[in-house]
N, C-alpha and C positions, 0 to 999 in steps of 0.2 A: 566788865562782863555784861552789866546791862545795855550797855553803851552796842554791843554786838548780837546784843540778841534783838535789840530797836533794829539797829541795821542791815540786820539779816532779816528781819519781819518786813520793812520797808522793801528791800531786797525782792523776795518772796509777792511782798501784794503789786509788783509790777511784772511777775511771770503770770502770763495767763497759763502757763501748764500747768502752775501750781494752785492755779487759782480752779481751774476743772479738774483736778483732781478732789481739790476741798469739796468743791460742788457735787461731784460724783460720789464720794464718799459719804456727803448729804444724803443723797439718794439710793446709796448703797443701804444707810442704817436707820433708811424714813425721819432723820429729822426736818423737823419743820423749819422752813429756810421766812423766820420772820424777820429778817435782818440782810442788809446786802451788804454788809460790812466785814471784810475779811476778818479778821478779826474776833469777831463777835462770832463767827464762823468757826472760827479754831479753837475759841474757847467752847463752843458748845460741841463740837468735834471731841476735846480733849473730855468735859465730863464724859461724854460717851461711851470715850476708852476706857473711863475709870471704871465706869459702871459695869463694861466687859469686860473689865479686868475683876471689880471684886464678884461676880458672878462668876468667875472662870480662876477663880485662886490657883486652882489644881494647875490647868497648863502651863508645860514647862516655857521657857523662853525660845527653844528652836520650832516648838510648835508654833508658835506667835511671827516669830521670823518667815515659817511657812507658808502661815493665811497671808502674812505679807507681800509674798513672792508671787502667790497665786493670784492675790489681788493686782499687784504690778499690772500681771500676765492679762490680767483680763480688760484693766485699762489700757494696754497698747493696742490687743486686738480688739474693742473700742475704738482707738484710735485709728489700726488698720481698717475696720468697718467704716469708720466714716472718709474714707480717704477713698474705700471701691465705693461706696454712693456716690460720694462727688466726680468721682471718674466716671459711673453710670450715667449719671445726672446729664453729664458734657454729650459721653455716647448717645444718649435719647433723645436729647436736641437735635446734634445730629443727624440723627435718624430720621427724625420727624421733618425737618429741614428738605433732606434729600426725598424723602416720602411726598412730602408737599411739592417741590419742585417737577417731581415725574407726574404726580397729579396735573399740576397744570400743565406738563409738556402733553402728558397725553388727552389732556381734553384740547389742547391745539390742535394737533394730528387729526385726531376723530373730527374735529370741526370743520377741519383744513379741507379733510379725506368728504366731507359730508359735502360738504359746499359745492366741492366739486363735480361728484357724483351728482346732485340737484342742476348742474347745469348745464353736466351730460345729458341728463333727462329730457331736461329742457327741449336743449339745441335738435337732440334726436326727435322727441317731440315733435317741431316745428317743421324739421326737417321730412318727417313722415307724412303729415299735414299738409305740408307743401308737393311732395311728388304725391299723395292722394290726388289732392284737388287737381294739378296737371295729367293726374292721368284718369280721370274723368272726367274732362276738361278735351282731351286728347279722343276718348273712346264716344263723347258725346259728338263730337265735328266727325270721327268718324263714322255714327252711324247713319248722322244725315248727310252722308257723303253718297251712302250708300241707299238711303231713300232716295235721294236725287237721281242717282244713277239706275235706280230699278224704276221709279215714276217717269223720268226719261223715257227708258226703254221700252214701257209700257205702251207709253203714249206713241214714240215713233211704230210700235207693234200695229198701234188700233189703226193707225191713220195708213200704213200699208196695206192693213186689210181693209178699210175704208178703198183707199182708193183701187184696190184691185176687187173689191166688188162693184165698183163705181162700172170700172171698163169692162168687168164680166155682165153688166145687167145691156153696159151699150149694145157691147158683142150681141148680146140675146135678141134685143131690141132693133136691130140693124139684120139681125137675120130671119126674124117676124117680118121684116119688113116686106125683105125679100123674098118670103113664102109666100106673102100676100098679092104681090106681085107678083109671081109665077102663077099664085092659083086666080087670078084676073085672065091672065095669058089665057090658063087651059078653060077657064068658061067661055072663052071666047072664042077655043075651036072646037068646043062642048057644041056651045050654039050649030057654027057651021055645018062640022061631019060629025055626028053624037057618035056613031060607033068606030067609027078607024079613030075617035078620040078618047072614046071608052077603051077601047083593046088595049092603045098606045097608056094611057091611064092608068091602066091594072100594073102592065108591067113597069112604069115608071113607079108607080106608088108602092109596087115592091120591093124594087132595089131603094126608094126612099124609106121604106122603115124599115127596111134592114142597117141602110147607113145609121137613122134613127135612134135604134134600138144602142151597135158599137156607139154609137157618139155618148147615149144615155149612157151606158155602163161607163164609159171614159170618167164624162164628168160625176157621177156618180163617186169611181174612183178617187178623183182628184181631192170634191167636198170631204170625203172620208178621211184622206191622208191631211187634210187641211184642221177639219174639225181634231184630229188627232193629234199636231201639231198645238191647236190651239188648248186642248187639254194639260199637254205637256207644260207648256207656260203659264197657263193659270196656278198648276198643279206647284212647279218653280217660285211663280211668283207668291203663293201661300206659304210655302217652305222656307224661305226668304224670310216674310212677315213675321212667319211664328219664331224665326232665327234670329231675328232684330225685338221683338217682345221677351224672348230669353235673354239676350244680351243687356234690353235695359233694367231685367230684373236682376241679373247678376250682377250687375251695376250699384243697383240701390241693396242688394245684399252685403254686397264689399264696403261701400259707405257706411251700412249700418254697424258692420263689422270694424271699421276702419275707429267709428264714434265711440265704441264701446272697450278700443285698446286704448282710445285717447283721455276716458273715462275711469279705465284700470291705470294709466299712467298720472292720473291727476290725483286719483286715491294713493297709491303706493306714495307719492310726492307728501300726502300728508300724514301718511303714516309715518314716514322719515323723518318728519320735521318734528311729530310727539315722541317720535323714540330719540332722537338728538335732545329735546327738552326733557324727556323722564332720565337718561344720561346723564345729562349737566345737573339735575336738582338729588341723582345718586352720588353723582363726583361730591358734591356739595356738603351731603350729610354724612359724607363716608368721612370727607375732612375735618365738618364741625367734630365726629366724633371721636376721630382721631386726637384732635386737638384737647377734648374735652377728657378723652381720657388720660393723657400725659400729663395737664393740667391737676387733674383731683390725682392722680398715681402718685406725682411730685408730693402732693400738698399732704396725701395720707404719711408718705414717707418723714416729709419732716415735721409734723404733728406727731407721729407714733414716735419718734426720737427725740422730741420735746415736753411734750401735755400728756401724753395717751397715760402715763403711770406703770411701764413696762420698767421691770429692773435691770440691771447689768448684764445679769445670767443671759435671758432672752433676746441681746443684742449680743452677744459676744460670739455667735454661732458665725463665721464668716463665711460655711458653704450653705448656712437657709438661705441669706443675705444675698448670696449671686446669686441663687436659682429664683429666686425672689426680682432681681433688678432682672433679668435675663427673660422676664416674663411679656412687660409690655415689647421688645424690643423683638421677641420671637412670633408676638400675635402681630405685631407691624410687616414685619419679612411675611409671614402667610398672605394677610390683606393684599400686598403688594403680591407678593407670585400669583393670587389669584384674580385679578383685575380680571375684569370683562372687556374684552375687544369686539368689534361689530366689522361686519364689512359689507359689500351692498352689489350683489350680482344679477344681471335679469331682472331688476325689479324686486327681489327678495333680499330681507336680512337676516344675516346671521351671525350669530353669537359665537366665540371662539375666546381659549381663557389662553393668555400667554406660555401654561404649560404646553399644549395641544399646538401653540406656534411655534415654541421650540423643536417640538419633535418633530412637526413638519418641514421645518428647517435646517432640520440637524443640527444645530445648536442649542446650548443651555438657556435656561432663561434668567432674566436678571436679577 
C-alpha cells in the first residue's frame, strides 16, 4: 500500500497539471509557498484542509464535493483564460507586425510620391526659367530690331529733307539769279528810254507779282503740308519711343514677376522637405509607441497573472479577459484607419486621412 502511494506521489510530481493545481490551490488559500517541493506542498496543503475541516465540522460531505466541483470549474476556466491570452498574445504580434509593415510601406509611397513631386518642381522650374530667359532674350533683339528700324527711317527721313531742301534753296538761288539778271537788263533800257521803259515796267512788274504773290501762296502751301507731314512723324516717332519704353518696362515687370514665382517655388520646395521630415519623425514616434505599448500591455499581463497578488475569483472572468485583450488590438485598427496621407497639387499640401480616400473612391478602407 505504501509501495502505491510512493508511486502514485512520484506519478503525480511529474504531472505538471498536478503540480498547478497544488500551486493554485497555494494561492487559493494564501499559504505561503516556503518550499518548492511538492511534497512539502501537499503536506501543507493537507493541514489546511484539516484546519477547514475542523473549522467547518458542520458541512456535510456533498457540500465539500460541491466547493470541489466549483473549484475544478474555476481551475479549467483558468486554464481556458490562459489559453485566449496566449491566442491574444500571437493575434497582437500579429497585429503589430502587419501595423509596422504598412507603416513602412506607406512612408515608402509618401517618400516615393515626395521625391517625385520635388522633381517635378524642379524640372518645371527650370523649365520656366529657361523659356523666361528665351523670351526676354527674344523681346530684347526684338525691340532693337525695331530701334534700328525707326533710327533707320529717321535718318533716311532727315537726309531726304536734307536734300530736298539742298535743291529747293538752289532752285531759289538760281532764280535770284535770274532776277538779277533781268533787273540789269531793265536798267539798261531804264538808262536808254526811261519812259517807254517805265510804262513797259509798271505792266511787267504787275503781271510779275501777281505771278509772285500765286507762286508765294503755292510754296507757302507746299511748306505747310511738308511741316505737317513732318509733325506727323515726329508725333509717330515719340509714340514709337514711348511704345518701346513700355515694352521694356513690361519686360523688367514680367522678370520681376517671373523671380518672385521662382522664389515662391524655392519656398514651397522647402516647405516639402520639413513636412516629409516632420512625417517621417511622426511615422517614428507613432511606431516607437506602438511598440512601446504592446511591450508594457504584454508585460502588465503577465506580471498581473504572476506577482501582482490577484486571486483565482478575478481571473476566472473570461468575458473581462477578452474585452480586456480586445483593447490594444482595437486602439491599433483606429491608429491605422486614421493615418494621415498628404498629397502635393500647385504647389500646395494637403492632408487627407484614408477614411476621406475611401469615400472618394468608393471603396472601404483597410
Amino acid at each position: 500500500m505504501a509501495q502505491k502511494i510512493s508511486d502514485a506521489m512520484n506519478e503525480l510530481k511529474e504531472n505538471e497539471s498536478f503540480r498547478y493545481v497544488v500551486e493554485t490551490l497555494h494561492l487559493l488559500f494564501n499559504i505561503p509557498q516556503d518550499s518548492a517541493d511538492l511534497e512539502e506542498k501537499i503536506i501543507m496543503l493537507q493541514k489546511k484542509y484539516e484546519e477547514i475541516a475542523s473549522a467547518n465540522q458542520q458541512k456535510t460531505t456533498e457540500e465539500i464535493l460541491t466547493e470541489l466541483v466549483a473549484l475544478k470549474e474555476k481551475l479549467e476556466s483558468q486554464d481556458q483564460n490562459q489559453h485566449e491570452f496566449t491566442s491574444w498574445k500571437e493575434e497582437s504580434t500579429s497585429a503589430i507586425m502587419s501595423m509596422k509593415e504598412a507603416l513602412e510601406m506607406l512612408q515608402q509611397e509618401n517618400t516615393a510620391a515626395l521625391k517625385d513631386e520635388i522633381k517635378k518642381l524642379q524640372h518645371e522650374h527650370t523649365s520656366l526659367r529657361e523659356q523666361s530667359e528665351s523670351r526676354i532674350s527674344s523681346m530684347k533683339e526684338e525691340v532693337e530690331k525695331l530701334q534700328l528700324e525707326h533710327t533707320s527711317a529717321l535718318k533716311e527721313e532727315i537726309e531726304k529733307l536734307q536734300k530736298e531742301s539742298s535743291s529747293a534753296l538752289k532752285d531759289e538761288l538760281d532764280k535770284l539769279r535770274q532776277e538779277n539778271t533781268s533787273l540789269k537788263e531793265e536798267m539798261g533800257k531804264l538808262r536808254q528810254d526811261p519812259d517807254a521803259a517805265l510804262g513797259e515796267k509798271m505792266e511787267d512788274k504787275e503781271m510779275d507779282s501777281q505771278e509772285e504773290n500765286q507762286a508765294f501762296k503755292e510754296e507757302i502751301e507746299m511748306f505747310s503740308e511738308e511741316f505737317l507731314r513732318l509733325r506727323r512723324d515726329i508725333t509717330e516717332l515719340r509714340s514709337s519711343t514711348e511704345s518701346q519704353e513700355s515694352l521694356i518696362d513690361t519686360l523688367a515687370q514680367e522678370r520681376q514677376v517671373h523671380l518672385e514665382q521662382m522664389k515662391q517655388q524655392t519656398d514651397i520646395l522647402s516647405e516639402l522637405k520639413s513636412t516629409d521630415e516632420h512625417h517621417q519623425s511622426q511615422l517614428d514616434s507613432l511606431r516607437t509607441m506602438l511598440e512601446n505599448k504592446s511591450v508594457s500591455s504584454f508585460q502588465e499581463d503577465d506580471d498581473g497573472r504572476t506577482a501582482d497578488g490577484r486571486t483565482a475569483d478575478s481571473r476566472s472572468d473570461p468575458v473581462e479577459s477578452e474585452k480586456n485583450a480586445m483593447v490594444p488590438a482595437q486602439k491599433i485598427s483606429d491608429i491605422h484607419y486614421h493615418l494621415l496621407r498628404y498629397t502635393v497639387e500647385d504647389g500646395k499640401v494637403t492632408w487627407t486621412t484614408e477614411e476621406a480616400l475611401a469615400k472618394s473612391d468608393g471603396s472601404q478602407p483597410d
